[in-house]
TORPAMAR-136805 format. One record per residue: residue number from 1; residue in one letter; x, y, z negated of N, C-alpha, C in turn. Coordinates in steps of 0.1 Angstrom, whole numbers, m for minus. Each point is the difference from the previous one (the first is absolute). Layout:
<pts>
+-------+-------+--------+---------+-------+---------+----------+-------+--------+---------+-------+
! lomar ! pamar ! n_east ! n_north !  n_up ! ca_east ! ca_north ! ca_up ! c_east ! c_north !  c_up !
+-------+-------+--------+---------+-------+---------+----------+-------+--------+---------+-------+
!   NUM !     A !      X !       Y !     Z !       X !        Y !     Z !      X !       Y !     Z !
...
+-------+-------+--------+---------+-------+---------+----------+-------+--------+---------+-------+
</pts>
This chain:
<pts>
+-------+-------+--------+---------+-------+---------+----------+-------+--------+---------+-------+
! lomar ! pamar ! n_east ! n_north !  n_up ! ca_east ! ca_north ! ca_up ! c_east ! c_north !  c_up !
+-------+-------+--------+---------+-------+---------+----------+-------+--------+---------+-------+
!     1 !     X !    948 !    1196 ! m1139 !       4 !      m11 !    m8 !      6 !     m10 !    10 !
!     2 !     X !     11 !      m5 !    m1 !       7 !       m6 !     5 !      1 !     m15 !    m2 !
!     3 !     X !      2 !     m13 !     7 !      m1 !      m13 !    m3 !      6 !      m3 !   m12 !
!     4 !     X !     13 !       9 !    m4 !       6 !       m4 !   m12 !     m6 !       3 !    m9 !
!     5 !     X !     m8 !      10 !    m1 !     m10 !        7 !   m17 !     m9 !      m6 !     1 !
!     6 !     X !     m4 !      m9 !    12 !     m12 !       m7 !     0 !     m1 !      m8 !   m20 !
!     7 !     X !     m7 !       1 !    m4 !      m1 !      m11 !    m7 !    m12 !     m12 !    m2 !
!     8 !     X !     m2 !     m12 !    m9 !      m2 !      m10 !     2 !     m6 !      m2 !    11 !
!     9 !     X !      9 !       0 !     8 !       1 !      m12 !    12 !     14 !      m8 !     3 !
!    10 !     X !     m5 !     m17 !     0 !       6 !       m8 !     3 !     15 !       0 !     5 !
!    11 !     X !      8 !      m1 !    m8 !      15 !       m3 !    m1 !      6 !      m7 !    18 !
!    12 !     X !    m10 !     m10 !    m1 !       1 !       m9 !    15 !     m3 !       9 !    12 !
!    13 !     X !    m11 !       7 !    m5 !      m6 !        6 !    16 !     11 !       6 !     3 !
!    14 !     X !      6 !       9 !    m8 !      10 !       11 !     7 !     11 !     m12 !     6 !
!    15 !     X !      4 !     m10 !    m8 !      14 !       m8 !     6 !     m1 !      m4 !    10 !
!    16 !     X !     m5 !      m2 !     5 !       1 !        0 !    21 !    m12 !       9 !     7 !
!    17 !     X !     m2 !      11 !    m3 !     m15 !       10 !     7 !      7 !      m8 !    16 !
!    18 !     X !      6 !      m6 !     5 !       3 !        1 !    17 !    m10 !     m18 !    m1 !
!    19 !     X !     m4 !      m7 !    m4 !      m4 !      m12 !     1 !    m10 !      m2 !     7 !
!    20 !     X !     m8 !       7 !    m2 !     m10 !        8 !    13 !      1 !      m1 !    16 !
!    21 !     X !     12 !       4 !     3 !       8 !        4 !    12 !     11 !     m12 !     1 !
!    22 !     X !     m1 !     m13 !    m6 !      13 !       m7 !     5 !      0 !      m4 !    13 !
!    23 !     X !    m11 !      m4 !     4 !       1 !       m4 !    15 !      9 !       9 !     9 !
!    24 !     X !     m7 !      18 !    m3 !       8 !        8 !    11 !     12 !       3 !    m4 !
!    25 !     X !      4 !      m6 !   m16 !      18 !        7 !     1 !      3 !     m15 !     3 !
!    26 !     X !     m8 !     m10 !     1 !      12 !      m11 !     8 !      2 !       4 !    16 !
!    27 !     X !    m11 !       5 !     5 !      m2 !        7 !    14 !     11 !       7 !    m2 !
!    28 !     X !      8 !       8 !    m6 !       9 !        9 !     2 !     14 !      m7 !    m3 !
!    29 !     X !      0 !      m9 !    m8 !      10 !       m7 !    m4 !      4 !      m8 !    16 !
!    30 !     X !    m10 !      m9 !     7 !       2 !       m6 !    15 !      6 !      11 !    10 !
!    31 !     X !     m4 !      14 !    m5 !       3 !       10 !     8 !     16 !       2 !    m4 !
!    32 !     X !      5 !       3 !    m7 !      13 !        2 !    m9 !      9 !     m13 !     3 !
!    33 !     X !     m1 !     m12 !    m3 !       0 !      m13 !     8 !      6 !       2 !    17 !
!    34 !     X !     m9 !       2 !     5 !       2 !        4 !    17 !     11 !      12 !     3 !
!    35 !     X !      0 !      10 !   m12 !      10 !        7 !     1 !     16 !      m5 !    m2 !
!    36 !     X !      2 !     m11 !   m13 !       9 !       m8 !    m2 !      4 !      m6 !    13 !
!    37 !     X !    m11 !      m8 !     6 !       6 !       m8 !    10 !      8 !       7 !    14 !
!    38 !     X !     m7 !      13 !     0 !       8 !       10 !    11 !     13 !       0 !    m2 !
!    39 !     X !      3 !      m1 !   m15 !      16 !        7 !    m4 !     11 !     m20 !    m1 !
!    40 !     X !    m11 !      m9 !     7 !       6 !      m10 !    m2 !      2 !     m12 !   m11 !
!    41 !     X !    m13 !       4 !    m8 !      m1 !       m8 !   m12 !    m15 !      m8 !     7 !
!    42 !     X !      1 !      m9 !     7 !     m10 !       m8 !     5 !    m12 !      m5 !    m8 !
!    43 !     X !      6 !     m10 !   m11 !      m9 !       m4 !    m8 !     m1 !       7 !   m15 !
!    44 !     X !     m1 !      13 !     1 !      m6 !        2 !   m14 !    m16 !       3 !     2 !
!    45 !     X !     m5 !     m10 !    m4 !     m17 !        5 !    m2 !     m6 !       9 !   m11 !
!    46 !     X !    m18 !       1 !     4 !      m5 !        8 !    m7 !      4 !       2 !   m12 !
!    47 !     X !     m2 !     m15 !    m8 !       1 !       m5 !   m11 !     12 !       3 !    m6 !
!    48 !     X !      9 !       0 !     8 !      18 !        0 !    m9 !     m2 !      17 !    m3 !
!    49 !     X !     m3 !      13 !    11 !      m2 !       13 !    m3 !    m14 !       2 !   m14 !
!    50 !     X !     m7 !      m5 !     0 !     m12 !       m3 !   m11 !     10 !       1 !   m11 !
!    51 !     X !      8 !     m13 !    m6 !       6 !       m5 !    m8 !      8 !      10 !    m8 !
!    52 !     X !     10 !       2 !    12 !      10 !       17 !    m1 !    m11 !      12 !    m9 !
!    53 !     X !     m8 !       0 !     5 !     m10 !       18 !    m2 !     m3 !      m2 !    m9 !
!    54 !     X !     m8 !     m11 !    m3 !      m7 !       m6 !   m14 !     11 !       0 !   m14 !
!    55 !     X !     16 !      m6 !     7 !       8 !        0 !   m16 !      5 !      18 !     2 !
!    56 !     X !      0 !       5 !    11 !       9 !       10 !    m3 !    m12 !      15 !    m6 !
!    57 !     X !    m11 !      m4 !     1 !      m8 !       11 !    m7 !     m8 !      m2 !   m14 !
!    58 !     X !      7 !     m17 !    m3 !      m9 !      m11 !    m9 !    m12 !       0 !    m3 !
!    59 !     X !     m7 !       3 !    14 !     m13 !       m3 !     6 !    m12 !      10 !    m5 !
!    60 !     X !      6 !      11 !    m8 !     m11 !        7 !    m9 !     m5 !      15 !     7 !
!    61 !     X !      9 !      m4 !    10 !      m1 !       20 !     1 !    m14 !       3 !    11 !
!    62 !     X !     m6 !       9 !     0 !     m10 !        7 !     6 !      4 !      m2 !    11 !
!    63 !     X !    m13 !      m1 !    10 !       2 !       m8 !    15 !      8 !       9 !    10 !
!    64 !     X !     m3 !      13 !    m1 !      10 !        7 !     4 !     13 !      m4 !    m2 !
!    65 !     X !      8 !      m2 !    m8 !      11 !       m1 !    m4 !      5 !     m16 !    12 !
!    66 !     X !    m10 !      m8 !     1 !       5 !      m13 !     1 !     m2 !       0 !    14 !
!    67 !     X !     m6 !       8 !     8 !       1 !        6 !    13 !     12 !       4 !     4 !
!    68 !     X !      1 !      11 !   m10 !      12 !        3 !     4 !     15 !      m6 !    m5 !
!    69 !     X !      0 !      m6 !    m9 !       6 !      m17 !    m1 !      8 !     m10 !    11 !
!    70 !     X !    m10 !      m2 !     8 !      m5 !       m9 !    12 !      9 !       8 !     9 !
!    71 !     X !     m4 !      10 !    m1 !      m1 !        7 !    17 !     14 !      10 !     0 !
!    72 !     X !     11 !       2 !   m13 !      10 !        3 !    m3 !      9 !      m9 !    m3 !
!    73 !     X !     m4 !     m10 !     1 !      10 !      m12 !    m4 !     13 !      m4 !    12 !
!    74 !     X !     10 !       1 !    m1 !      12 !        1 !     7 !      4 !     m17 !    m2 !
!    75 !     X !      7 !       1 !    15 !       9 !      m14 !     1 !      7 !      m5 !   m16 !
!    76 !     X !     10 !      10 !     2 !      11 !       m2 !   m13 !    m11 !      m4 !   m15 !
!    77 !     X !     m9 !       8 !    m5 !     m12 !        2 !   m12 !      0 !     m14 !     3 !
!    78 !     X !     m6 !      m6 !    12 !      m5 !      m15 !    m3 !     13 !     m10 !     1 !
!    79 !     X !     10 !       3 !     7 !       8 !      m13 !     2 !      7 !       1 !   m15 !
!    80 !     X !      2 !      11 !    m8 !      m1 !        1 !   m20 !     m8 !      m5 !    m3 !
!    81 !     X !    m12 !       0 !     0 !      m8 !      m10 !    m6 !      2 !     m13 !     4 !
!    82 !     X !      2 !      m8 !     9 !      m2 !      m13 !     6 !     14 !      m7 !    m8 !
!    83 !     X !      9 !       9 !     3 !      10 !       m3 !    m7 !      0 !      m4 !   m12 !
!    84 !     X !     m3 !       9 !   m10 !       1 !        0 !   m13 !    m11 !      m9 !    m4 !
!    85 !     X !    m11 !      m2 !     8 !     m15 !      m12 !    m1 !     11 !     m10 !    m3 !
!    86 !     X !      6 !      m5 !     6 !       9 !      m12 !     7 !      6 !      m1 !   m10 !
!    87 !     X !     10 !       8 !    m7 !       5 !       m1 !    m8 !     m5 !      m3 !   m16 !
!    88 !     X !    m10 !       5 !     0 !     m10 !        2 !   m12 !     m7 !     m19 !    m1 !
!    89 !     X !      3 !      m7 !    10 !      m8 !       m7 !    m3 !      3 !     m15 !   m10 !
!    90 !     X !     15 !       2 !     0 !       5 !      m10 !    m7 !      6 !     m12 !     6 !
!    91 !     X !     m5 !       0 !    16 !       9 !      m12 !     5 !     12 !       6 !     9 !
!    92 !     X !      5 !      m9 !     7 !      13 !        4 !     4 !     m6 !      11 !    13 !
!    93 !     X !     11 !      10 !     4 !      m9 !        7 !     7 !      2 !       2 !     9 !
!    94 !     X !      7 !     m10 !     6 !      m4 !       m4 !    18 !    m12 !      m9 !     2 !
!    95 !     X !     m1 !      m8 !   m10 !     m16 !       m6 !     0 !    m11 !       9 !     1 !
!    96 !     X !      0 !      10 !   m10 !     m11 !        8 !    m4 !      2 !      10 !     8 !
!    97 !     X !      8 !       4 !     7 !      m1 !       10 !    13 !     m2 !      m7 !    17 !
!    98 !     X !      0 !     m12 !    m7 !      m5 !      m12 !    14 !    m16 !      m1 !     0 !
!    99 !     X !     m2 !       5 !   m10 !     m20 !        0 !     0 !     m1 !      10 !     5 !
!   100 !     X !      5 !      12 !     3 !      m4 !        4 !    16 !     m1 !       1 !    11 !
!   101 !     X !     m9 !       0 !     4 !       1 !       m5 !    12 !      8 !       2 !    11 !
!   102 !     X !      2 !      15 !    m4 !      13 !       10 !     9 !     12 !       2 !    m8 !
!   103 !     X !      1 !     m12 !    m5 !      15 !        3 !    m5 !     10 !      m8 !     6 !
!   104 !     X !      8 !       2 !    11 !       8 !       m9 !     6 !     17 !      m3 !    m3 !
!   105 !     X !      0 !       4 !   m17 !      14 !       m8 !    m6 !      8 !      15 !     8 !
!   106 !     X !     m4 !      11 !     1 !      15 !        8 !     5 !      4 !      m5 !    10 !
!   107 !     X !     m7 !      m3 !    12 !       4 !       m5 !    13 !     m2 !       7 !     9 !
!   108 !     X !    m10 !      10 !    m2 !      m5 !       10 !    11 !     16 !       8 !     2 !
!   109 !     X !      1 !       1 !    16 !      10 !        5 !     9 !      2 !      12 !   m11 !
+-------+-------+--------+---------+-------+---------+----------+-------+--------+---------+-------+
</pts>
């Protein structure tokens, strides 16, 4: 029997089974992070890769899945998200791409 034929059990429990484990996929998110900064993206933190993994699997999938999430996530995947975040947010979007911290206006050489 499988999680999905499970029945009555809680609607919620299955929506994040990884909640358990946030601490170490932020540990892997800081790790993912550190890999960003090799390719030259200085300031993207734990938190900004968190953000990305969290909208792009909308936070429900089995921890497996958000492992591999994390740890598959590509430059390009996130600088699409950060983007479209920015854009999504309703203000002008040099402002709203200015609340990054590593966002330097398209000046990088």
């Amino acid at each position: 029997m499988g999680w999905q034929e499970e029945s009555g059990r809680d609607e919620g429990a299955l929506a994040e089974p990884w909640r358990g484990y946030e601490r170490d996929l932020m540990n892997l998110c800081a790790i993912k992070a550190e890999e960003f900064h090799l390719l030259g993206y200085e300031h993207v933190t734990a938190e900004d890769v968190w953000r990305c993994v969290r909208e792009r699997t909308h936070g429900s999938q089995p921890l497996h899945r958000m492992v591999e999430a994390i740890l598959g996530l590509q430059i390009g995947q996130f600088m699409s998200y950060a983007t479209l975040d920015a854009y999504r947010g309703g203000a002008d979007e040099e402002d709203r791409l200015a609340a990054f911290p590593w966002f330097d206006g398209g000046k990088r050489g």
